[in-house]
C-alpha positions in Angstrom: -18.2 1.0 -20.2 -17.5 0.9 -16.2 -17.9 3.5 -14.0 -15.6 4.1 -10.9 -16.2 5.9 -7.9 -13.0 7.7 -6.7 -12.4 5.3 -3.8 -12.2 2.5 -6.3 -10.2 4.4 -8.6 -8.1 4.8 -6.3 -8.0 1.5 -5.0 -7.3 0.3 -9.0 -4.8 2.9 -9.4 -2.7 3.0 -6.2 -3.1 7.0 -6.1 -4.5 8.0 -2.8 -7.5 10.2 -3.4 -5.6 13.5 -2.8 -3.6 12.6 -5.4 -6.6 12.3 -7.6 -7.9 15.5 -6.6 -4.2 17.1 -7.1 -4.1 15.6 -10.9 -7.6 16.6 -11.8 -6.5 20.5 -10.2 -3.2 20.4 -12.3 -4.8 19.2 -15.7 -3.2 16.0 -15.4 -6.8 14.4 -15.2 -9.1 16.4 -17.4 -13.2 15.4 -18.0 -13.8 13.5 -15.2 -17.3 12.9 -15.5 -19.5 13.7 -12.4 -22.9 12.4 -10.9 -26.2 14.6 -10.6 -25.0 15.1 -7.1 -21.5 16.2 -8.3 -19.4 13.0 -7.3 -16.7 12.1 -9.8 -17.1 8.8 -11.5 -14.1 7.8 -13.4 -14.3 5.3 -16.7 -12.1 2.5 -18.2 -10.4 5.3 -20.2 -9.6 7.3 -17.2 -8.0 4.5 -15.2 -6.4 3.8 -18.7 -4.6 7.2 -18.7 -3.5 6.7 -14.2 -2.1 3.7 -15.6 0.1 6.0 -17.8 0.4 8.5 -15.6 1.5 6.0 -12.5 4.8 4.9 -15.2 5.7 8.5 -15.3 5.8 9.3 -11.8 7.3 5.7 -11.0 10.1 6.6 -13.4 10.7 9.9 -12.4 9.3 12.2 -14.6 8.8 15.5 -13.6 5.3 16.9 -12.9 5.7 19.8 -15.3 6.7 17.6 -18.2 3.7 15.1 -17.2 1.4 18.2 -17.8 2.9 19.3 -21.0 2.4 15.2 -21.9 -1.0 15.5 -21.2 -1.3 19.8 -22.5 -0.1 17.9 -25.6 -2.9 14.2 -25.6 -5.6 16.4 -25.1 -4.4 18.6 -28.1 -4.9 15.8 -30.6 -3.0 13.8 -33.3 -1.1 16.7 -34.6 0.6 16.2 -31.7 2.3 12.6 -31.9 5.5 13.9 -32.8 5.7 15.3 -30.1 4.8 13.0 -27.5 6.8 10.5 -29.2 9.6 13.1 -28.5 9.1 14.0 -24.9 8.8 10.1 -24.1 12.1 9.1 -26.0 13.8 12.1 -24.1 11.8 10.7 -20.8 13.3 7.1 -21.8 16.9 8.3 -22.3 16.7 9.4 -18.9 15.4 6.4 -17.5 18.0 4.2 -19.4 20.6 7.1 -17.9 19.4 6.1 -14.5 19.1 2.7 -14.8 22.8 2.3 -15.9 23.3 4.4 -12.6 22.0 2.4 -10.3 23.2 -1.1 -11.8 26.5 0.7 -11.3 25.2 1.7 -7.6 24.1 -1.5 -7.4 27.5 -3.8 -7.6 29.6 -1.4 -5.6 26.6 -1.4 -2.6 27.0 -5.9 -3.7 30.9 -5.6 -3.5 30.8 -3.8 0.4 28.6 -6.2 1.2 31.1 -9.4 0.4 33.5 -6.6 2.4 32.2 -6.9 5.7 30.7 -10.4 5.0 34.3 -11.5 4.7 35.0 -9.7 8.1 32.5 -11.3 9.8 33.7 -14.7 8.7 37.7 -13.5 9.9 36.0 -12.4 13.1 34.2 -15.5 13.7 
């Protein structure tokens, strides 16, 4: 198994190291193992779980519902059910947004043409 200073985990992860402090504060990062001198040192499983974590935040997920996520991993497997429903909920909303912007998308496309067309009857 690797170990990863923070700097590196960072670098892997694309948090900055505030961020990693902030998550490890919050409970989002629990366990992070530490040297004798009291560095953290992160593992494969932790840059595992900022993997997760960065898909959250990149889709929007709120940062209370990210902690109740990970309240509910740390729990155990009792808990699947209920992960598996907070990330189908989390997906609707994605798919909600998604639909959105593809939407946002084609009328942003169709003002484009607009004044590309005015350009040309200008020119």
């Amino acid at each position: 198994m690797s170990a990863y200073t923070p700097s590196e985990t960072s670098r892997r992860s694309g948090f900055s190291l505030d961020t990693l402090r902030y998550y490890e504060r919050i409970g989002l990062l629990s366990e992070v193992d530490r040297t004798p001198g009291g560095q953290r040192i992160f593992s494969d499983h932790d840059l595992g779980w900022l993997g997760l974590l960065r898909c959250l935040r990149d889709t929007g997920m709120p940062i209370n519902q990210m902690c109740r996520f990970a309240e509910l991993a740390r729990t155990g497997d009792e808990t699947v059910a209920d992960r598996v429903e907070l990330l189908r909920a989390h997906a609707e909303a994605v798919e909600e947004q998604m639909a959105l912007l593809e939407r946002q998308y084609g009328h942003l496309r169709e003002k484009i043409r607009y004044y590309e067309r005015e350009l040309a009857a200008q020119a």
